[in-house]
The first five atom37 places (N, CA, C, CB, O) and aatype in JSON, in Angstrom:
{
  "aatype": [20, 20, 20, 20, 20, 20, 20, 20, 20, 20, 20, 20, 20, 20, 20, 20, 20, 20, 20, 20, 20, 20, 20, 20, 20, 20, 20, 20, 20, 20, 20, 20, 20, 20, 20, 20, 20, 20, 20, 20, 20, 20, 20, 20, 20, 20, 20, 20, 20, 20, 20, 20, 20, 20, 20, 20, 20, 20, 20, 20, 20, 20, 20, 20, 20, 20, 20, 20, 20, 20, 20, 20, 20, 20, 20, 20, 20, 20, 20, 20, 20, 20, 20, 20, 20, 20, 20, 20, 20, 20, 20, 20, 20, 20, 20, 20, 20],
  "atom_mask": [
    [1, 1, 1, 1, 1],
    [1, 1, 1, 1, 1],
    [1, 1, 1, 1, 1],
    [1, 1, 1, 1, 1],
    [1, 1, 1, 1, 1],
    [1, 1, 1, 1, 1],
    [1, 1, 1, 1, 1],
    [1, 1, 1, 1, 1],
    [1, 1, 1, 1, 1],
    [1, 1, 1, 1, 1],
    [1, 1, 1, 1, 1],
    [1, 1, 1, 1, 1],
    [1, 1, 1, 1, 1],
    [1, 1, 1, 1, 1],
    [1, 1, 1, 1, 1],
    [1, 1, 1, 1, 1],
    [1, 1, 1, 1, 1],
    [1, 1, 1, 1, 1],
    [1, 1, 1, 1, 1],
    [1, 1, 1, 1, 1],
    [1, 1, 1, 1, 1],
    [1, 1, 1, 1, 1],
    [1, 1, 1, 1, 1],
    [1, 1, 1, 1, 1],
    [1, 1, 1, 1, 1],
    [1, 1, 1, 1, 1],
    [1, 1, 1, 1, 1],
    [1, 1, 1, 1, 1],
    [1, 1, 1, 1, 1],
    [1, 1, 1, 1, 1],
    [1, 1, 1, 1, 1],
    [1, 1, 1, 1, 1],
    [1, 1, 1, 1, 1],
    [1, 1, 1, 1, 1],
    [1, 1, 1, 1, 1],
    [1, 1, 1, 1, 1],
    [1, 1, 1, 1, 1],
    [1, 1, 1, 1, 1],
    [1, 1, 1, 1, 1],
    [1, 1, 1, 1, 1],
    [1, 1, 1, 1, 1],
    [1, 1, 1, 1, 1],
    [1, 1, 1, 1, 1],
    [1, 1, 1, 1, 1],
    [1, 1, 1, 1, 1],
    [1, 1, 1, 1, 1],
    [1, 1, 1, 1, 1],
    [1, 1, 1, 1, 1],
    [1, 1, 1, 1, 1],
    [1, 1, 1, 1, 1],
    [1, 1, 1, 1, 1],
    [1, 1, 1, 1, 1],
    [1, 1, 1, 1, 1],
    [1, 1, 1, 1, 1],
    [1, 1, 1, 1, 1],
    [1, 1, 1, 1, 1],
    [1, 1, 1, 1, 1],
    [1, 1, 1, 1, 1],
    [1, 1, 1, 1, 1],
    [1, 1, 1, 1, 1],
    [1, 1, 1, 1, 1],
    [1, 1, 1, 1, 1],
    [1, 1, 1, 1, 1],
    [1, 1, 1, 1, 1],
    [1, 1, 1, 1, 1],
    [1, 1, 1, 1, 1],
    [1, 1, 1, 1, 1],
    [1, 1, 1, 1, 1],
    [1, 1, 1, 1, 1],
    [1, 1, 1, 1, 1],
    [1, 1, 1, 1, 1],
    [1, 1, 1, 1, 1],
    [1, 1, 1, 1, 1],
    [1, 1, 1, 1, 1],
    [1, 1, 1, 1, 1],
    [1, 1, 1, 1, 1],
    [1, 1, 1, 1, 1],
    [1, 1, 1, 1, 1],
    [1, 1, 1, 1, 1],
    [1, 1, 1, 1, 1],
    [1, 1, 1, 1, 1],
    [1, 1, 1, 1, 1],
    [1, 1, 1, 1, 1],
    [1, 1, 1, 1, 1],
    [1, 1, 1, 1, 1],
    [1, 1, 1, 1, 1],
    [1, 1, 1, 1, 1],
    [1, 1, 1, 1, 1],
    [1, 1, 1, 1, 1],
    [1, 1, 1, 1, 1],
    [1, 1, 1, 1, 1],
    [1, 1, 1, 1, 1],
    [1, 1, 1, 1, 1],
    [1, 1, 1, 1, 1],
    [1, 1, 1, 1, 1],
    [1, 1, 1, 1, 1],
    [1, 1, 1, 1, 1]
  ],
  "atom_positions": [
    [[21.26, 4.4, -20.64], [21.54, 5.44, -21.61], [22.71, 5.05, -22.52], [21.83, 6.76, -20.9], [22.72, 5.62, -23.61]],
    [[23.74, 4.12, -22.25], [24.65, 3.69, -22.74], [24.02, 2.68, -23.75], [25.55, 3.28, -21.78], [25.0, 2.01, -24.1]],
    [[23.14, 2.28, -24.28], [22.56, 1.52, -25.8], [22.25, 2.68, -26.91], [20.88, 0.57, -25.54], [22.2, 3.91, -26.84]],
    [[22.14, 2.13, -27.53], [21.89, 2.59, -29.11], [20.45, 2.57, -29.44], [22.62, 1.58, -30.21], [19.79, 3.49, -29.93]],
    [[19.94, 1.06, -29.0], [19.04, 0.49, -29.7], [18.54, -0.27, -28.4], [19.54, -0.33, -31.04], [19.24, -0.71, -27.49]],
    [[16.97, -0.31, -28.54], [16.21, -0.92, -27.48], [15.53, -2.58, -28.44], [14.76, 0.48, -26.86], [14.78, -2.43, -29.4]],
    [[15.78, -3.46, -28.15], [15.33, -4.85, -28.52], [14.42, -5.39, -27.4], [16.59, -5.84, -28.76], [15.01, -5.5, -26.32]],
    [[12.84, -5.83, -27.39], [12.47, -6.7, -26.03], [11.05, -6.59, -26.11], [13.08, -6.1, -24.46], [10.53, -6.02, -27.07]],
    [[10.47, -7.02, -25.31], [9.18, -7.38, -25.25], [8.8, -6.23, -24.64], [8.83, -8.64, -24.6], [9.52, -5.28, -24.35]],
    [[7.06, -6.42, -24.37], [6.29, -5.38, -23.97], [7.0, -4.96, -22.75], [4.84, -5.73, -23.77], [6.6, -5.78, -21.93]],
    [[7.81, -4.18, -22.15], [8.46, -4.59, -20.48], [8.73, -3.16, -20.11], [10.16, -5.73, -20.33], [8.47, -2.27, -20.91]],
    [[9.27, -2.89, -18.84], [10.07, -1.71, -18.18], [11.16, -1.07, -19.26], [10.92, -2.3, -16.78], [10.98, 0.13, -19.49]],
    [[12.05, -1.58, -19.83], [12.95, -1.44, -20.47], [12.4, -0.77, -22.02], [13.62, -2.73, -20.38], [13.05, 0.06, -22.66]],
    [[11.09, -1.33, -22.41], [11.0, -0.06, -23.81], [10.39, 1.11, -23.23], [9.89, -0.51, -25.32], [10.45, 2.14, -23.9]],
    [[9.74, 1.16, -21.94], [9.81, 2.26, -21.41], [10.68, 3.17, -20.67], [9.18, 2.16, -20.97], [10.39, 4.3, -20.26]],
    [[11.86, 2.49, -20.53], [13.46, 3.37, -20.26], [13.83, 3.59, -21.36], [14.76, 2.66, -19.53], [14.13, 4.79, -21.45]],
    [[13.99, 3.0, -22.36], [14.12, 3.52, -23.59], [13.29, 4.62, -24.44], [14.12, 2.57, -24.16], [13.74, 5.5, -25.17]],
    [[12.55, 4.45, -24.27], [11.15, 5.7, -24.78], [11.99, 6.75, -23.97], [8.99, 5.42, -24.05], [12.57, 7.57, -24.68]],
    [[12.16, 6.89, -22.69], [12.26, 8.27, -21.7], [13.53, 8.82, -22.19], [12.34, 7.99, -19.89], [13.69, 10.04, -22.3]],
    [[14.66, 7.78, -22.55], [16.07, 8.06, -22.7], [15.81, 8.41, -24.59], [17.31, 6.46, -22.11], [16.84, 8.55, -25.25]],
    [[14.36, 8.54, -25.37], [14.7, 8.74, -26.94], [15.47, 7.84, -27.44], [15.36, 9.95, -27.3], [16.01, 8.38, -28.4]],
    [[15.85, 6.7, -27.34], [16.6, 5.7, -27.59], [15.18, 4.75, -28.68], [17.31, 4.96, -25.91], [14.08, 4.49, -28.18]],
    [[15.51, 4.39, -30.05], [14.99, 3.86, -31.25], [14.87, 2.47, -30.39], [15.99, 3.96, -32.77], [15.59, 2.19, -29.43]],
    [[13.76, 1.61, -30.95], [14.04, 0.41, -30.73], [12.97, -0.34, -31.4], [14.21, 0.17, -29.39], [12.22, 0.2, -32.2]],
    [[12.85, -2.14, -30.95], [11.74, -2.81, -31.42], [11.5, -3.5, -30.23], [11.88, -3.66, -32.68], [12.32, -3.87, -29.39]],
    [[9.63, -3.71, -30.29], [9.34, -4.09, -29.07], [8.57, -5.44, -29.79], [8.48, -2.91, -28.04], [8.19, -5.33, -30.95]],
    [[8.43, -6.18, -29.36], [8.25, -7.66, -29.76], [6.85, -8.04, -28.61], [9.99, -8.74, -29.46], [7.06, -8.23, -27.41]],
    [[5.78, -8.09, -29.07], [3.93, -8.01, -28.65], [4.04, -9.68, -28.4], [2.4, -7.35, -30.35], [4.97, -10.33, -28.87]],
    [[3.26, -10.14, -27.82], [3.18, -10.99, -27.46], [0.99, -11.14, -27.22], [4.4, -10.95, -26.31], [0.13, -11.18, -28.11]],
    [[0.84, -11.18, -25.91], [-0.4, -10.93, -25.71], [-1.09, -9.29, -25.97], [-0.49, -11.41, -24.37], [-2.2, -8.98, -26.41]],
    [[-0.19, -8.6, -25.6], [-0.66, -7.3, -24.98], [-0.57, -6.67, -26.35], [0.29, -6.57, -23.66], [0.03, -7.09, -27.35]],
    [[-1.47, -5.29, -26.15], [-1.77, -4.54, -27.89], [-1.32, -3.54, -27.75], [-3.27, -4.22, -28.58], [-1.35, -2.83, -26.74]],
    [[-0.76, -3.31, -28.88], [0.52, -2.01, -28.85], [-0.18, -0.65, -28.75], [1.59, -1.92, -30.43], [0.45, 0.39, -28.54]],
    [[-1.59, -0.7, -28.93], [-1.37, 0.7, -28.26], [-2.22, 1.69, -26.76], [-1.61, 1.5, -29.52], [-2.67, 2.79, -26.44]],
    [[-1.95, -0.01, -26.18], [-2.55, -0.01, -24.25], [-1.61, -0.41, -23.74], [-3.85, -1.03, -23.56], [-1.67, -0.76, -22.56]],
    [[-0.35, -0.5, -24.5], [1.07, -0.95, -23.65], [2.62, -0.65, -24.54], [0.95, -2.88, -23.34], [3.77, -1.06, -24.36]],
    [[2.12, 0.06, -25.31], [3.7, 0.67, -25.98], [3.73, 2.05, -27.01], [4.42, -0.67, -27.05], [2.77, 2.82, -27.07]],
    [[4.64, 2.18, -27.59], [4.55, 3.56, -28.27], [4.54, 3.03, -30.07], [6.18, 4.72, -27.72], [5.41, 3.18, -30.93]],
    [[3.58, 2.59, -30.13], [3.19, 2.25, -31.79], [3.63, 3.4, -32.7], [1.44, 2.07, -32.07], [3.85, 3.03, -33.85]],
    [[3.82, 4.84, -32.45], [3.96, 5.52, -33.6], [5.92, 5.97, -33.25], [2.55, 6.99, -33.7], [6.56, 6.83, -33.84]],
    [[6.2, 5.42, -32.61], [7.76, 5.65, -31.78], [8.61, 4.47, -32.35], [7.7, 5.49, -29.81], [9.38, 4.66, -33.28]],
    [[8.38, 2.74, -31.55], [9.14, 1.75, -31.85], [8.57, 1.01, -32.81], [9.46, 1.06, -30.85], [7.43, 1.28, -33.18]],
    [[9.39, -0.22, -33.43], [9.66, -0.61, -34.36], [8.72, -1.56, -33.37], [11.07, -0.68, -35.07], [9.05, -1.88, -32.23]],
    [[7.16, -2.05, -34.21], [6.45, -2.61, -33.35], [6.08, -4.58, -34.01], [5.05, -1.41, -33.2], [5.45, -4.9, -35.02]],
    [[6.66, -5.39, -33.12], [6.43, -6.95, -34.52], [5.86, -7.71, -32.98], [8.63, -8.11, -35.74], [6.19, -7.86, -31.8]],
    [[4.41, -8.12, -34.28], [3.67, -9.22, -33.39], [2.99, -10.13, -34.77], [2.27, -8.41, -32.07], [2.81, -9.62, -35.88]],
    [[2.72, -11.3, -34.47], [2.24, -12.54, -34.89], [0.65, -11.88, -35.55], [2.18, -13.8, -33.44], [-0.08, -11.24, -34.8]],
    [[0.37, -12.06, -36.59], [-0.73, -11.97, -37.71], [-1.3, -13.19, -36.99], [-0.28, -12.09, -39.54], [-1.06, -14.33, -37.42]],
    [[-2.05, -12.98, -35.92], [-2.76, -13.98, -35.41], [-3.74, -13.22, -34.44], [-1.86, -15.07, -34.76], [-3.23, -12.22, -33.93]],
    [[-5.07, -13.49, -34.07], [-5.85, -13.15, -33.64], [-5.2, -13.64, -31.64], [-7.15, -13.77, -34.58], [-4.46, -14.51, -31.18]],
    [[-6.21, -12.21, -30.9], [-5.79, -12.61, -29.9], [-6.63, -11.93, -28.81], [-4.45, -12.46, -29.9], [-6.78, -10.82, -29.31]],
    [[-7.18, -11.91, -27.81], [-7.98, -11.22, -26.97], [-7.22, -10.71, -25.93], [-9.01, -11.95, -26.52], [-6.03, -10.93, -25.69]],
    [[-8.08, -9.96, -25.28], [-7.88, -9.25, -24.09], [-7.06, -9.77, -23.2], [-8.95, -9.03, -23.48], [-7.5, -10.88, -22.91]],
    [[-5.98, -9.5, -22.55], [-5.56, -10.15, -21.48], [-5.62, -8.97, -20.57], [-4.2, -10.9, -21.64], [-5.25, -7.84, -20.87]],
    [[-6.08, -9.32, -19.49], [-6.07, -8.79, -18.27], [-4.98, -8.92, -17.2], [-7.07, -9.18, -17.81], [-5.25, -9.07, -16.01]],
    [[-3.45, -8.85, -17.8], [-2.26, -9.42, -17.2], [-2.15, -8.49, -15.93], [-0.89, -9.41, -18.22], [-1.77, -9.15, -14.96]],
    [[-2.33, -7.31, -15.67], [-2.14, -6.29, -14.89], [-3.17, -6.49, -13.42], [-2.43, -4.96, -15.84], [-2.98, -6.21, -12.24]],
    [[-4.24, -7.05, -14.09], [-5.44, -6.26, -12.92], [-5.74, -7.94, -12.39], [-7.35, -5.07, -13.86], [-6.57, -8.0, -11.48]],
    [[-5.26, -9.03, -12.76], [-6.39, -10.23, -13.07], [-6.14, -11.51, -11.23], [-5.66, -11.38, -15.25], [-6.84, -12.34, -10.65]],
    [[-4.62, -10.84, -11.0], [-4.66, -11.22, -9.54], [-4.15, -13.31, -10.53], [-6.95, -10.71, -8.34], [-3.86, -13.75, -11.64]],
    [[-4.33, -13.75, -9.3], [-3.95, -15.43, -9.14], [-4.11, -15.99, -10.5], [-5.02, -16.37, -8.04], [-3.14, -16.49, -11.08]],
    [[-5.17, -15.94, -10.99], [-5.61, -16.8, -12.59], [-5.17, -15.55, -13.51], [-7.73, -17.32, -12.9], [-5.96, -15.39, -14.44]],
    [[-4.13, -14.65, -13.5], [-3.76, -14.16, -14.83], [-2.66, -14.88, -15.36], [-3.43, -12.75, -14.82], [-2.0, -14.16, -16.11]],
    [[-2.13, -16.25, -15.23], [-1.66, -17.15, -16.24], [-2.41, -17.82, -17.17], [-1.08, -18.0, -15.74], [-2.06, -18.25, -18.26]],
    [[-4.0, -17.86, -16.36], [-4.67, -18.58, -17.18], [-5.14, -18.37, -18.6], [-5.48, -18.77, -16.6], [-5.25, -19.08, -19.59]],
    [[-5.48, -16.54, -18.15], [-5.97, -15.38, -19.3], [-5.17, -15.59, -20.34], [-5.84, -13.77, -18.9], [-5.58, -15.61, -21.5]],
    [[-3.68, -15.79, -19.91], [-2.67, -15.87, -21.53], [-2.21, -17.3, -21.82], [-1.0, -14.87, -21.47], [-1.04, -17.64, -22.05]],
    [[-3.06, -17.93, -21.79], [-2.57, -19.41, -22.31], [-4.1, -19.4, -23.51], [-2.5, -21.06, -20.64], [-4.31, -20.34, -24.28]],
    [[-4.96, -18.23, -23.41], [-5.58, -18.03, -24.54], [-4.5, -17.41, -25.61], [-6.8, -17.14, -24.26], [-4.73, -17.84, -26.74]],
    [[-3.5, -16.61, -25.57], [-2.9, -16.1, -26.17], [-1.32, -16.91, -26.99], [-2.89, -15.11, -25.32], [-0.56, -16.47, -27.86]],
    [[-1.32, -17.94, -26.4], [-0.18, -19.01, -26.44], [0.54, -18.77, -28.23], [-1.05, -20.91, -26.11], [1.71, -18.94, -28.58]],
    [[-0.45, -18.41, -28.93], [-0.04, -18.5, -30.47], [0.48, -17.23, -30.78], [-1.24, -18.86, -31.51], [0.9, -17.16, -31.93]],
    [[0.58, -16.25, -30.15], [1.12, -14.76, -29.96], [2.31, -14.96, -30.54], [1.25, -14.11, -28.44], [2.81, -14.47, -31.55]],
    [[2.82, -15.97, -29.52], [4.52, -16.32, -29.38], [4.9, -17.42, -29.94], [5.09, -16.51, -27.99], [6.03, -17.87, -29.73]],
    [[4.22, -17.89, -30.56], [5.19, -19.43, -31.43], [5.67, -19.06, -32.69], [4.16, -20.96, -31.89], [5.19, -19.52, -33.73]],
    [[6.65, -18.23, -32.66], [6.92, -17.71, -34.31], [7.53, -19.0, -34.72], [8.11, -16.21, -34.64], [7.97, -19.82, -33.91]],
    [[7.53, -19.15, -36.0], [7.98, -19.89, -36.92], [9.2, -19.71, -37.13], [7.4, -19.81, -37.9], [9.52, -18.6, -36.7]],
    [[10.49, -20.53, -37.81], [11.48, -19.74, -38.47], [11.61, -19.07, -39.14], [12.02, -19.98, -38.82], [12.66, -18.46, -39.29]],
    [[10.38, -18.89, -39.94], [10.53, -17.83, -41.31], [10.43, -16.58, -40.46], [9.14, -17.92, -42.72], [11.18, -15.6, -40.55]],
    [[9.29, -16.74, -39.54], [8.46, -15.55, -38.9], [10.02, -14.65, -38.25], [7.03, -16.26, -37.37], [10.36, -13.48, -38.42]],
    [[10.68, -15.72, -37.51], [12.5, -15.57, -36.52], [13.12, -14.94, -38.26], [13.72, -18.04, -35.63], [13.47, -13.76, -38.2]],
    [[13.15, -15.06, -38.51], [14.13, -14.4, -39.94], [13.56, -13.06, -40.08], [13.94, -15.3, -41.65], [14.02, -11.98, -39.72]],
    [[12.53, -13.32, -40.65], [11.86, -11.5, -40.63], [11.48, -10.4, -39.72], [10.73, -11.41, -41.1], [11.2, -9.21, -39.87]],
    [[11.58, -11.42, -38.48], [11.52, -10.09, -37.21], [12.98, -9.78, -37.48], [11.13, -10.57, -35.21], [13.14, -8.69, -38.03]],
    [[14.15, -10.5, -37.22], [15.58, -10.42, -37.54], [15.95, -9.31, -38.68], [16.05, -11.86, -38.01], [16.93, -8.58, -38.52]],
    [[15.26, -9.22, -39.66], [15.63, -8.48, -40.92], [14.79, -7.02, -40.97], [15.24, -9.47, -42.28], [15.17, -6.07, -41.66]],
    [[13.46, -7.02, -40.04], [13.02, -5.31, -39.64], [13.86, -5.02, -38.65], [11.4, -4.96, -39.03], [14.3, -3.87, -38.64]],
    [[14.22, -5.83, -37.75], [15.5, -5.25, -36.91], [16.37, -4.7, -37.24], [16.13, -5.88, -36.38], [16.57, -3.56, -36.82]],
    [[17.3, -5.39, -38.22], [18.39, -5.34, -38.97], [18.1, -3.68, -39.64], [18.45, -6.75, -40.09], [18.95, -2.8, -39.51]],
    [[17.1, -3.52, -40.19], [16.59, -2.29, -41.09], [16.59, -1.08, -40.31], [15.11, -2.47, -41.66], [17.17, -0.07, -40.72]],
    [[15.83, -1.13, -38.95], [15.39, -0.36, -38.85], [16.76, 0.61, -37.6], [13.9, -0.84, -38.6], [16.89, 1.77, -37.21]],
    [[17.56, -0.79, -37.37], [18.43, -0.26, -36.34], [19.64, 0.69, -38.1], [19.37, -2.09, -34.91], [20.38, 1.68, -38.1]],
    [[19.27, -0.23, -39.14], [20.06, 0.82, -40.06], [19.53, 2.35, -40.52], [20.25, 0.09, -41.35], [20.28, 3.19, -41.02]],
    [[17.92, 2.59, -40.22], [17.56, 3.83, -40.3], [17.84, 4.92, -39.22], [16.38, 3.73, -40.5], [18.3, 6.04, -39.43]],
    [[17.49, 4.43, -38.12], [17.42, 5.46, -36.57], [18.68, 5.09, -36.0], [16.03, 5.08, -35.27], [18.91, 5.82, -35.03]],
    [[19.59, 4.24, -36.22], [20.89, 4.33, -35.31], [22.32, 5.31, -36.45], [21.42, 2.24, -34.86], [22.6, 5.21, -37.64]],
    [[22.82, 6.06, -35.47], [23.66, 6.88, -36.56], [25.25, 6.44, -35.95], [23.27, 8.88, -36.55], [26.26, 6.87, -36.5]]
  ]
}
């Protein structure tokens, strides 16, 4: 409860943040923002890249395998690292007072 601002991946933590009303950005990777986060709530940045189903939850022993289809989720570029950096920058200047 002591943050401002929630920064992080799909995880436990934008869901302590959601409960505590605490603004944030959640950073997608495999998983689709709206079977694993609050799309109309956080500040939501994932890769303009195509990506399928991962079954990370249910898939048992071979769910590493499921997301090494997804590997391009996460290779941002530097430009890509600058502009997640600068909706951050924005948005922690709209919702943080």
């Amino acid at each position: 409860d002591a943050a401002d601002y929630f920064i992080g991946c799909d995880s436990v933590g934008q869901h302590m943040a959601r409960a505590l009303n605490k603004p944030g950005t959640v950073i997608l990777g495999s998983t689709f923002a709206i079977n694993t986060t609050y799309p109309n709530y956080f500040n939501i940045i994932e890769r303009d890249t195509p990506k399928v189903y991962s079954p990370i939850r249910i898939s048992g022993l071979e769910g590493h395998l499921a997301d090494r289809i997804n590997e391009s989720t996460v290779e941002f570029t530097d430009e890509e690292i600058n502009k997640m950096y600068e909706s951050i920058v924005k948005d922690i200047e709209k919702k943080v007072k």
